[in-house]
C-alpha positions in Angstrom: -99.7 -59.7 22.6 -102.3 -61.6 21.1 -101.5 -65.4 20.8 -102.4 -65.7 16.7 -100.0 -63.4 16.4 -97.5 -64.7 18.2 -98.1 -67.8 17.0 -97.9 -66.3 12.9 -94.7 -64.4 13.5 -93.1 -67.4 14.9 -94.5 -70.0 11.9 -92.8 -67.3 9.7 -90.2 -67.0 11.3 -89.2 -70.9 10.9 -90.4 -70.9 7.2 -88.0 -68.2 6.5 -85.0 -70.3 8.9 -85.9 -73.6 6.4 -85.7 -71.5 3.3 -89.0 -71.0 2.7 -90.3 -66.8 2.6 -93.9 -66.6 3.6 -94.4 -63.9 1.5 -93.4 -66.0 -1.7 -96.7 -66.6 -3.3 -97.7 -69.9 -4.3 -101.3 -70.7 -2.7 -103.4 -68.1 -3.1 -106.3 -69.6 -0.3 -103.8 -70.2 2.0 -101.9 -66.7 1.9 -105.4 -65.1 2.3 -106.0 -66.7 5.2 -102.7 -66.1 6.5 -102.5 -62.2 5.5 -106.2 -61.7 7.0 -105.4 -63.2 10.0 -102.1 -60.8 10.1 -104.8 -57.9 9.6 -106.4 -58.8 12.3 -103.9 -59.2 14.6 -101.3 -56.9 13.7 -101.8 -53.9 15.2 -99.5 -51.1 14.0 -98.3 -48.1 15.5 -99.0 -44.5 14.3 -95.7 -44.5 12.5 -96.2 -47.6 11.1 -99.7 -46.8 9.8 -98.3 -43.3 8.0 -95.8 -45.9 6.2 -98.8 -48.1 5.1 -100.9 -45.1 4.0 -98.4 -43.7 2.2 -97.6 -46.8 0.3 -101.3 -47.9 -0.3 -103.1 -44.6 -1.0 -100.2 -44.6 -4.3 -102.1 -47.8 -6.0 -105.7 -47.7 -7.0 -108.1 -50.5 -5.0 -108.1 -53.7 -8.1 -111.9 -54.0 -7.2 -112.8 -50.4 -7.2 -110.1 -48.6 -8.8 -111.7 -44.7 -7.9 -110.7 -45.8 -4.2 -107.1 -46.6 -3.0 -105.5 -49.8 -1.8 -105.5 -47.7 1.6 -109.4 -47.2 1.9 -111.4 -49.4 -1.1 -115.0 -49.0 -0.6 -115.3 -51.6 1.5 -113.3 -54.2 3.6 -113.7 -56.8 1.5 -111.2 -59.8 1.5 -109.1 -58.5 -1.1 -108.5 -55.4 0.9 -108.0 -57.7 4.3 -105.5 -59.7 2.7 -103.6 -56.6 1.3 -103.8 -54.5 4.5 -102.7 -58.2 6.7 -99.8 -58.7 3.8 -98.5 -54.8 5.1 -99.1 -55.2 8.3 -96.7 -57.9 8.6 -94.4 -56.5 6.1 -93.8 -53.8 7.6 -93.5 -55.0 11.4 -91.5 -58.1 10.4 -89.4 -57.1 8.0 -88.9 -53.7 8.5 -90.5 -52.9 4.7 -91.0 -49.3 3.1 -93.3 -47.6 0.7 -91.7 -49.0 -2.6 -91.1 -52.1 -0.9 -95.0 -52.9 0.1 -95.8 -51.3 -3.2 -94.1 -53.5 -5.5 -95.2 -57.2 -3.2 -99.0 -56.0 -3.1 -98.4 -55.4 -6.8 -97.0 -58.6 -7.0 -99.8 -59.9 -5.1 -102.5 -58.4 -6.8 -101.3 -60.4 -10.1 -101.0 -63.4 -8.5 -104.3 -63.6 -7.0 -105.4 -62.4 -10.7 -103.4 -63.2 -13.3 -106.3 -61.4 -15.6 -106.2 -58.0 -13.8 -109.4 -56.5 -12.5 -111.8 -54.0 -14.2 -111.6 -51.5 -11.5 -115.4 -51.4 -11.0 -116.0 -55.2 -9.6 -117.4 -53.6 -6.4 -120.0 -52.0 -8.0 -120.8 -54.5 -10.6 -121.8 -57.0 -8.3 -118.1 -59.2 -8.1 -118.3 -58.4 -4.2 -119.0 -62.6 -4.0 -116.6 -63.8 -6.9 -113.1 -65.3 -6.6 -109.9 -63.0 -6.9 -109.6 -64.8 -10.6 -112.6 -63.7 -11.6 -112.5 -60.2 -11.2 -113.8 -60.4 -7.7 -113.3 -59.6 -4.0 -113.1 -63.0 -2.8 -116.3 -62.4 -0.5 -117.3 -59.9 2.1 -116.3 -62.0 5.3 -113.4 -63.0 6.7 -115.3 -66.6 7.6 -116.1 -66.7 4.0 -113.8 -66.4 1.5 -114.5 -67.1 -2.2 -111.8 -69.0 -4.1 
């Protein structure tokens, strides 16, 4: 088991024991980082992926809306942080399809209160912040806020 992970479940773990749900959102830079890193580290099993296909191929990608939150176009940061935000929904607290469906939702809004126009990715937004109808960079190592 990868240490990051080990160490992410375990920081959750205590934030949740003081009262405190990781997966309330109130700093959107910080959550990204977290719920790439979760991407990245997470690793689901076949089971568990079905559960996140089924729940993300149901809502249309924000940046590129003829795509689903499953695939996007691309693996952008918006899609990272969405696919890490499943990952650990769905290992750590045992989350289903209208479960993950309503928090990425919920996420979605709060990393962009305005909405997205559906065609960011192909409008050149790939390098703009979540707020402003963007995919909050390309990179993992370099997000856009």
């Amino acid at each position: 088991m990868p240490h990051r992970y080990v160490f992410a479940v375990v920081l959750a773990l205590a934030l949740t024991a003081c009262g405190a749900n990781p997966l309330d959102f109130n700093d959107a830079e910080k959550q990204t980082r977290q719920f790439i890193e979760w991407e990245q580290t997470i690793k689901l099993t076949a089971a568990q992926e079905a559960i996140k296909k089924e729940a993300l191929t149901a809502l249309p990608a924000p940046c590129c809306s003829n795509n689903s939150a499953y695939t996007c176009c691309c693996p952008c940061n918006m899609s990272r942080a969405t696919w890490g935000l499943t990952n650990y929904m769905i290992t750590e607290e045992n989350a289903g399809v209208k479960a993950i469906q309503a928090k990425v939702t919920e996420w979605t809004q709060f990393i962009s209160p305005e909405g997205h126009s559906g065609d960011t990715c192909y409008t050149g937004g790939c390098r703009r912040a979540f707020d402003k109808n963007g995919c909050g960079g390309m990179k993992p190592n370099q997000l856009v806020f």
